[in-house]
C-alpha positions as CSV (number, residue, x, y, z in Angstrom):
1,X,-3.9,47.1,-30.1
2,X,-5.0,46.8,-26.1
3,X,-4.3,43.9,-24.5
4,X,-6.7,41.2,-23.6
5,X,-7.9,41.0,-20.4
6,X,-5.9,38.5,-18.2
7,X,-7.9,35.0,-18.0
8,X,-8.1,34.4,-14.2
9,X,-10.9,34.4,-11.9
10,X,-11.9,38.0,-12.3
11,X,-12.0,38.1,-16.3
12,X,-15.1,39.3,-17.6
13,X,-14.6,36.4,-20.2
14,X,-14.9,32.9,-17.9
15,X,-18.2,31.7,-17.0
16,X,-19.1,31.1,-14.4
17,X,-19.0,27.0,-13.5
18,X,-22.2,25.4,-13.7
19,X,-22.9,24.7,-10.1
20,X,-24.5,21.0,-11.1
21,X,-21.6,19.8,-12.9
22,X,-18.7,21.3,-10.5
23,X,-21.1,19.0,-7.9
24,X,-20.8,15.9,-9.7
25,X,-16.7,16.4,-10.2
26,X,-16.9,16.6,-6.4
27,X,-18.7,13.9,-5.9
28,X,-17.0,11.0,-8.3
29,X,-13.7,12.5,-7.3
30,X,-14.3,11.5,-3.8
31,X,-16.4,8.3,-4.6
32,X,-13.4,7.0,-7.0
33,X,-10.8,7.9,-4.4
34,X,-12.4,5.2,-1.8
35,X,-12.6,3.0,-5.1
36,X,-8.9,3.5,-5.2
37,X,-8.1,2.9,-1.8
38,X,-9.4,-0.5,-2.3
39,X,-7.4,-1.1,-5.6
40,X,-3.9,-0.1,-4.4
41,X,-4.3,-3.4,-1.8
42,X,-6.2,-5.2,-4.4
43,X,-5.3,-8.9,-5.3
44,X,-6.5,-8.9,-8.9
45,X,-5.5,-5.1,-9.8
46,X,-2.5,-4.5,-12.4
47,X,-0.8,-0.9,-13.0
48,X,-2.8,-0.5,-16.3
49,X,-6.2,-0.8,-14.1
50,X,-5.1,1.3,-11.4
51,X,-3.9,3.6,-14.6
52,X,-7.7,3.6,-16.0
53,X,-9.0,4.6,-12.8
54,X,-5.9,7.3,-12.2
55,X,-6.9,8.9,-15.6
56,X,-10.7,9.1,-15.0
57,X,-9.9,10.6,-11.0
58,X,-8.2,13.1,-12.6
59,X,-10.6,14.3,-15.0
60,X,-12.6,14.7,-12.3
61,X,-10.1,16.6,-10.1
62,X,-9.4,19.0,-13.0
63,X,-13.2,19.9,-13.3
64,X,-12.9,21.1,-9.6
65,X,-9.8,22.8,-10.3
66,X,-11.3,24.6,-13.5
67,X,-14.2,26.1,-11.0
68,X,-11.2,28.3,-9.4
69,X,-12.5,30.1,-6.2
70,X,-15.6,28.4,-6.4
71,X,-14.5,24.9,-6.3
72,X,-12.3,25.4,-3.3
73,X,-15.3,27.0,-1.8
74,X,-17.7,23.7,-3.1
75,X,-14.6,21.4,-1.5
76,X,-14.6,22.9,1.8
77,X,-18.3,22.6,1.8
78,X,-18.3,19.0,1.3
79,X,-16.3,18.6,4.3
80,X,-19.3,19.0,6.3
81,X,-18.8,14.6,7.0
82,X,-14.9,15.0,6.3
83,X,-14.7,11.6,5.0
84,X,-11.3,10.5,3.5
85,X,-12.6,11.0,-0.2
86,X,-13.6,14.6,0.8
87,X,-10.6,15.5,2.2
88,X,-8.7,14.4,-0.4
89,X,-10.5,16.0,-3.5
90,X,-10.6,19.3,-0.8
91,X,-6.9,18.6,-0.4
92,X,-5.7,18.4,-3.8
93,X,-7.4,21.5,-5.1
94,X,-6.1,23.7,-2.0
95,X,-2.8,22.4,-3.1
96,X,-3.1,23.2,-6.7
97,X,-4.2,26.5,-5.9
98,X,-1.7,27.6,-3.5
99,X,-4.0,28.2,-1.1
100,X,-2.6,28.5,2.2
101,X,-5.6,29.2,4.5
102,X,-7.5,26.4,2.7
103,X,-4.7,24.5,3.7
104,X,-4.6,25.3,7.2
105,X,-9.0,24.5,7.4
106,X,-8.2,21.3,6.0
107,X,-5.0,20.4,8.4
108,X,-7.0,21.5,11.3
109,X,-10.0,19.4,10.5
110,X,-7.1,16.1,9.4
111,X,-5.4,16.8,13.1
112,X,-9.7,16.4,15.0
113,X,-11.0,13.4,12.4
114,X,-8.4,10.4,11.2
115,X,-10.3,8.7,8.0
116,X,-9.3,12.8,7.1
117,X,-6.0,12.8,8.1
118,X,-6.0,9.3,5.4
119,X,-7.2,11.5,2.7
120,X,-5.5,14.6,3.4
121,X,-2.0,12.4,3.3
122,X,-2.9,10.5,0.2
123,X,-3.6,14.2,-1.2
124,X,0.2,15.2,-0.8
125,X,1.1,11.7,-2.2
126,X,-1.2,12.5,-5.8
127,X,-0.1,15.9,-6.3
128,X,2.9,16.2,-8.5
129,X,6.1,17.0,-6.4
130,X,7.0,20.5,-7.9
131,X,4.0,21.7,-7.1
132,X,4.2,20.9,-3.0
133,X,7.5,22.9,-2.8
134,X,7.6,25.1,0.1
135,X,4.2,23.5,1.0
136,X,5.7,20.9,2.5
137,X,8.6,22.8,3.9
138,X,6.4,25.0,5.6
139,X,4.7,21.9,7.5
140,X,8.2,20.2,8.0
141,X,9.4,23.3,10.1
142,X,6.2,23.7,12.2
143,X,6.0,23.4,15.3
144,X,3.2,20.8,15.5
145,X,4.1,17.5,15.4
146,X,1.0,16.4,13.5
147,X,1.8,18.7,10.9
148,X,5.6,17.8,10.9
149,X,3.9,13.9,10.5
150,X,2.4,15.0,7.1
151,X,5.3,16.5,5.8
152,X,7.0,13.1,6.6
153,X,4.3,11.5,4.7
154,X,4.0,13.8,1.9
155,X,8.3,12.9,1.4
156,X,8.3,9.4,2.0
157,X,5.0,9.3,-0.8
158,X,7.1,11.0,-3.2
159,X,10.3,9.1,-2.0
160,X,12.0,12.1,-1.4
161,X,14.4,12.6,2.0
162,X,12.4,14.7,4.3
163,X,16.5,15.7,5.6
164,X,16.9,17.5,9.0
165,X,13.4,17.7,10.2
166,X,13.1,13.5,10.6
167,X,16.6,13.3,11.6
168,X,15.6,15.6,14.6
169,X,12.4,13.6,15.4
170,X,14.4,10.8,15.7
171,X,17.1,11.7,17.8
172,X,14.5,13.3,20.2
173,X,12.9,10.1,20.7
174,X,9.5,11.0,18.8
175,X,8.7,7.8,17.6
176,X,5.1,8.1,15.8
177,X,4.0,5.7,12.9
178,X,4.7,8.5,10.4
179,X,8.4,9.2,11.3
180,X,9.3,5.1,11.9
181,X,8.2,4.5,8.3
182,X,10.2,7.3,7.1
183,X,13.5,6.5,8.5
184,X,13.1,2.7,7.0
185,X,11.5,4.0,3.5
186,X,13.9,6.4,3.0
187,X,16.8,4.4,2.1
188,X,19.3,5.6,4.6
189,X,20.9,3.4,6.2
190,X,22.2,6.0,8.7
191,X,18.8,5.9,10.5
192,X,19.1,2.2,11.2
193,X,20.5,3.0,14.9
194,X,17.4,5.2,15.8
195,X,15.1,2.5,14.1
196,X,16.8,-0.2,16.8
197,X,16.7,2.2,19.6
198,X,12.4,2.4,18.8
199,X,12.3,-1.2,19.0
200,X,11.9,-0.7,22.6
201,X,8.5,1.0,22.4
202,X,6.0,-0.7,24.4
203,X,3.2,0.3,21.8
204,X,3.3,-3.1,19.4
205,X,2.5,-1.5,15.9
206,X,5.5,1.1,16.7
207,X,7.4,-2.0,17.6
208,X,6.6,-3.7,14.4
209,X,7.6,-0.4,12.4
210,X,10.6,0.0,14.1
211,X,11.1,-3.8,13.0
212,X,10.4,-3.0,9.5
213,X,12.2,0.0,9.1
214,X,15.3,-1.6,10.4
215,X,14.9,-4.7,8.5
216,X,14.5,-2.8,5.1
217,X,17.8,-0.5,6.3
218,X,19.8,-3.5,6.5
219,X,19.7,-5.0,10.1
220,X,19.1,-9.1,10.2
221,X,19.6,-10.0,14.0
222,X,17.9,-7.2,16.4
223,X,15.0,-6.6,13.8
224,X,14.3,-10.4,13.2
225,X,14.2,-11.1,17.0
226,X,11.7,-8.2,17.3
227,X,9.6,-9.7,14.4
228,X,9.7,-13.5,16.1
229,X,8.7,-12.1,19.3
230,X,5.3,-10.2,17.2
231,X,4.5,-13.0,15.5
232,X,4.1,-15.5,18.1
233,X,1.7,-12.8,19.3
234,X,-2.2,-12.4,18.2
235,X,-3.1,-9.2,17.0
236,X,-3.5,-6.8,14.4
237,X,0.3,-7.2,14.2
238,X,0.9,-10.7,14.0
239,X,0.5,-11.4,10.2
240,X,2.5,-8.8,9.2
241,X,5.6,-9.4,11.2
242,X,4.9,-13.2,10.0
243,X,5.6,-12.2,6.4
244,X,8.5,-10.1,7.1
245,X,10.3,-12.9,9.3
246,X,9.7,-15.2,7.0
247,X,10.8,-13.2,3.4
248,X,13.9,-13.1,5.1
249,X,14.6,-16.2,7.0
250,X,16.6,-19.0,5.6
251,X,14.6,-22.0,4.3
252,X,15.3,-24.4,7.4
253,X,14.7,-21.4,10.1
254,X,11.2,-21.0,8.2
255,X,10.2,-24.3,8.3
256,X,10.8,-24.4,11.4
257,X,8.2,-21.7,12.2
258,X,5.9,-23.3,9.4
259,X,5.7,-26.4,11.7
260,X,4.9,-24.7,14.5
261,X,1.9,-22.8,12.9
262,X,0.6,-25.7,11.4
263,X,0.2,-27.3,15.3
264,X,-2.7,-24.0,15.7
265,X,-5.9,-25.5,13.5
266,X,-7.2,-21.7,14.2
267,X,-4.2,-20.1,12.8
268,X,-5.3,-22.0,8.7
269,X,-5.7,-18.4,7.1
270,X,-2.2,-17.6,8.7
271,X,-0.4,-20.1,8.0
272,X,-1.5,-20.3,4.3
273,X,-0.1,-16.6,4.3
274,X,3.1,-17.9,5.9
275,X,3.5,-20.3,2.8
276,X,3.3,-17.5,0.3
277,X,5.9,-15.9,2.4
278,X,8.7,-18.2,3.0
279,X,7.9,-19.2,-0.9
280,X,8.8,-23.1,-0.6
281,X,7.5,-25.2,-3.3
282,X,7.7,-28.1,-0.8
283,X,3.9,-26.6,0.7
284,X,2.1,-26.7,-2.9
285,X,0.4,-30.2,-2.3
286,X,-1.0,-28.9,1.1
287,X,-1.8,-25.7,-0.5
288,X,-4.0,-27.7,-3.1
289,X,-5.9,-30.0,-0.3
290,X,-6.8,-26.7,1.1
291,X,-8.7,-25.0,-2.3
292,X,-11.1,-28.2,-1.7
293,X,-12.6,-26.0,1.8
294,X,-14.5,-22.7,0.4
295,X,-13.7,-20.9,3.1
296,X,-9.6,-21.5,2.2
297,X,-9.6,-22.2,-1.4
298,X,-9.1,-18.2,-3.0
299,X,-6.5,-17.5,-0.3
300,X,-4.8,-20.6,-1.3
301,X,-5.1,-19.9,-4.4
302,X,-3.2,-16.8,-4.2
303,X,-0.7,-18.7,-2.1
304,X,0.0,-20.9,-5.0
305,X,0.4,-18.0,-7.9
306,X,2.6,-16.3,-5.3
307,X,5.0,-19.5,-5.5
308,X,5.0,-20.2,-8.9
309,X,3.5,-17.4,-10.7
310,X,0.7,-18.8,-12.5
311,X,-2.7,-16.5,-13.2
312,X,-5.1,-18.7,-12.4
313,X,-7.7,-16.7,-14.5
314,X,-5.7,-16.3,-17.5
315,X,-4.8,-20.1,-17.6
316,X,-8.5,-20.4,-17.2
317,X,-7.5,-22.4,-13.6
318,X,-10.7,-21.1,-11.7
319,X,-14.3,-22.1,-11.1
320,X,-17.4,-20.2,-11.5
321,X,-18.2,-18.7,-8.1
322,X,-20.9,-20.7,-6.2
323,X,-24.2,-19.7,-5.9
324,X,-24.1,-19.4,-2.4
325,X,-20.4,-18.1,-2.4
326,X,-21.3,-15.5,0.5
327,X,-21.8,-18.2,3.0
328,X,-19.4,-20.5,1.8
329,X,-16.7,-18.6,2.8
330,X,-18.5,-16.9,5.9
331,X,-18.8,-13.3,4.2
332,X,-22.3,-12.9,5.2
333,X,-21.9,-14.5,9.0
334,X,-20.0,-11.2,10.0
335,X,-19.5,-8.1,7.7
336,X,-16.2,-7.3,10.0
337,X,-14.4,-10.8,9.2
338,X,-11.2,-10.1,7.4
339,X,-11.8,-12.3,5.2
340,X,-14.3,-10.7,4.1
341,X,-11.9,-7.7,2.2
342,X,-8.8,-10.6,2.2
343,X,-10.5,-12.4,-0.4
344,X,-12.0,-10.0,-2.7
345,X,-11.1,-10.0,-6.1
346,X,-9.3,-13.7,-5.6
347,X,-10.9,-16.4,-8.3
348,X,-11.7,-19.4,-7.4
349,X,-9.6,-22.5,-7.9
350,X,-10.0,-25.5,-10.0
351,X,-8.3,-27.8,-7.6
352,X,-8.5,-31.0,-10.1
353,X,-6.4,-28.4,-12.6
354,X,-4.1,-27.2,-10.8
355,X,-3.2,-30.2,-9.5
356,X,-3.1,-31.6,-12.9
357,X,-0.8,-28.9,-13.9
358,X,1.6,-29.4,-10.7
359,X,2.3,-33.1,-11.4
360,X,3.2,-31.7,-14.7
361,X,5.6,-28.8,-14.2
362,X,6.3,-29.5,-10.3
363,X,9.8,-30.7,-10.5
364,X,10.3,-27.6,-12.1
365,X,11.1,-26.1,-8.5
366,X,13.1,-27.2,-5.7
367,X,11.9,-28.2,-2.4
368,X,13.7,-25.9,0.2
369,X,14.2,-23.2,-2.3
370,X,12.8,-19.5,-1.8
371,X,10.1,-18.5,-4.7
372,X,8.7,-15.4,-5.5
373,X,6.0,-15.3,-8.4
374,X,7.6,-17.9,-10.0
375,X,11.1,-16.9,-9.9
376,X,14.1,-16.9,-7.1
377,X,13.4,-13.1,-5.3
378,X,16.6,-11.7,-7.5
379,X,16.5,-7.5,-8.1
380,X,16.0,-8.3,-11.9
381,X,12.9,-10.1,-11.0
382,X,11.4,-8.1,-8.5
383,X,11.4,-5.3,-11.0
384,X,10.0,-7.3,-13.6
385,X,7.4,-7.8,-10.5
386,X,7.1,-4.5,-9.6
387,X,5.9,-3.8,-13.5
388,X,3.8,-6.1,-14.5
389,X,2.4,-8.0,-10.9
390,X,-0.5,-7.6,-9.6
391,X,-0.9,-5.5,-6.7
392,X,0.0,-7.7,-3.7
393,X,2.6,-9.1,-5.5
394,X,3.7,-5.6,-6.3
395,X,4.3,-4.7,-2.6
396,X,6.1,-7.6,-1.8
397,X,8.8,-6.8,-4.7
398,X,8.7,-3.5,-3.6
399,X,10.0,-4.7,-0.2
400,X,12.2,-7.0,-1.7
401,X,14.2,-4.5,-3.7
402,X,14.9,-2.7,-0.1
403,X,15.8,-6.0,1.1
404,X,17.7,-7.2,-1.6
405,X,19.7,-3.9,-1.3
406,X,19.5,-2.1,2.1
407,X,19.7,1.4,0.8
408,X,17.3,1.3,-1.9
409,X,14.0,3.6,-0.8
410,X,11.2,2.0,-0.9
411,X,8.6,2.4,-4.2
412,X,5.6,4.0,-3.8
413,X,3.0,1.0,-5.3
414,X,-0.2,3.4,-4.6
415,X,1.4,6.1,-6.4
416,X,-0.4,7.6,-9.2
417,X,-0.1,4.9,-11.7
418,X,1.8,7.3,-14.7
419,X,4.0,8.5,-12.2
420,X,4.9,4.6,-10.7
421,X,5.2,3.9,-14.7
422,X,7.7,6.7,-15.3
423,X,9.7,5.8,-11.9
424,X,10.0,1.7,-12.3
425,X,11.0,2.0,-15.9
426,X,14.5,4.8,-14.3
427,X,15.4,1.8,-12.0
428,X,18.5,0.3,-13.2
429,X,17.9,-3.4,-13.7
């Protein structure tokens, strides 16, 4: 009997793909990869939602992978506006398909256009790891630095150890974004020397990454000095190194700082993050005076269910959103407010409630005593966190585990959602 022909591109047996439908794959891929971007940060997102929209993102990837030649050609067409959604759909099927001058278009265009580079990155990070070996080797090696810096990023997405080629960017002195959060994610606590020696960068989000990455490696007194001196800062750094100081500051050191915030009236939205941070139950009755102002209440709110754990929506703790709930909390003064994205998703608080619920189960937690979604920030209950949290709360236990145990590389919470699921549930508890 002859053999069948062989079912690739060039059998006389595949249709070819309907050119409407391998459009539409194209364009919800890209359309539910911005979706995504905004539910990896999201305060009201779970694993099993992120899961939904991982599943239906994939379908859609897989109908551009099933158009073959044709969908890498429809991909790279679509890059016409290379925005981030583009490049990654474009990204993942060049990947999938081995294609290495695809690759090498697309790298080109990431290296000229950043909101690319975003989606070409987050393109290593969804494509399963045995099917970027070699790929990323290949870019490791190079001779460009930029495409060294997604090699990084494609490791450090899959936790793996990029090895030799970040080791040599750091004892060069190349201290870029991408090879700073390496060193600290990667768990090695070998790197911690090169992550002090970058504290001295005068560009202050290097400095602040060189602060993480050293605090999450293990050092408490160089990397906590960098922090307080970015914090007492404004700028795009400021709340970030707040949140870092503070998750690992002793009680009385924090307060400290807490006092001192509370002196700025402009620093409100700060300073409730600051709460959340240092985790002291001692705020709560300020944090409940400030759901009564609508353009405070959700981020309290959060503040609160940070502390002690409680879903506001599930213990049915949360009002109806006003009518005017745009210009209550300012969202329509100025579209570029951060506010504006800070809030999204939050309910809003029934103050009379939750108060009536604190003078309840308050003495339940001890003034001067670190909280963490309920719970003292213990490995067992970071991981329980890290499960079933909601996204925020999710990166902060994800941080934890690497603080709680200097070594531990840091999980991937924007990972796709079966591969986080398969991951947290092989951590030893």
């Amino acid at each position: 009997m002859p053999a069948l022909p062989d079912s690739s591109a060039a059998s006389p047996f595949r249709r070819p793909p309907v050119k409407a439908v391998l459009q539409q794959h194209l364009e919800d891929a890209a359309v539910l990869r911005s979706v995504r971007s905004g539910l990896v940060r999201a305060p009201h997102v779970r694993l099993h939602h992120l899961r939904r929209l991982d599943d239906r993102l994939a379908a859609h990837l897989d109908g551009v992978a099933e158009a073959g030649a044709e969908g890498i050609q429809w991909s790279l067409r679509a890059l016409e506006q290379p925005t981030t959604g583009a490049m990654f759909t474009a990204g993942v099927n060049a990947i999938r398909h081995q294609d290495p001058l695809s690759l090498d278009t697309l790298v080109a265009i990431a290296e000229a256009e950043p909101a690319a580079m975003v989606g070409l990155v987050s393109a290593f990070g969804w494509v399963p790891a045995n099917e970027l070996r070699g790929t990323v080797q290949n870019l490791l090696t190079s001779a460009s630095s930029a495409r060294c810096d997604i090699g990084l990023a494609a490791c450090r997405l899959h936790q793996v150890d990029p090895g030799a080629p970040l080791d040599a960017a750091l004892s060069s002195g190349r201290y870029t974004g991408r090879v700073l959060a390496a060193a600290g994610e990667s768990g090695r606590t070998e790197r911690l020397p090169a992550c002090l020696t970058a504290l001295t960068a005068t560009n202050p989000a290097l400095r602040l990454l060189a602060a993480r990455s050293a605090l999450l490696l293990g050092d408490r007194t160089t990397a906590m000095d960098a922090l307080s001196s970015l914090l007492r800062s404004p700028g795009g750094q400021q709340a970030q190194a707040t949140g870092l100081w503070l998750r690992v500051a002793a009680p009385d050191r924090a307060a400290d700082m807490l006092r001192s915030l509370a002196k700025e009236p402009a620093q409100s939205r700060l300073l409730i993050r600051a709460i959340a941070a240092a985790g002291d139950p001692f705020y709560i009755p300020w944090l409940i005076t400030q759901m009564t102002d609508a353009r405070l209440t959700r981020l309290a709110g959060e503040s609160f269910s940070m502390i002690t754990g409680l879903d506001l929506s599930m213990l049915d703790m949360e009002l109806d959103a006003p009518a005017n709930a745009d210009q209550e909390s300012g969202e329509s003064a100025d579209e570029s407010d951060p506010a504006l994205d800070e809030d999204h998703g939050l309910p809003w608080p029934d103050p009379s409630k939750i108060q009536a619920w604190w003078q309840t189960h308050g003495s339940r937690f001890t003034a001067g005593t670190k909280y963490f979604v309920g719970a003292a920030p213990t490995w067992k209950h970071c991981l329980s966190v890290l499960t079933t949290g909601l996204q925020r709360q999710r990166m902060a236990a994800a941080e934890y585990l690497c603080l709680l145990k200097p070594g531990t590389p840091l999980f991937n919470v924007a990972a796709p959602a079966w591969r986080q699921q398969r991951l947290v549930a092989s951590i030893p508890a």
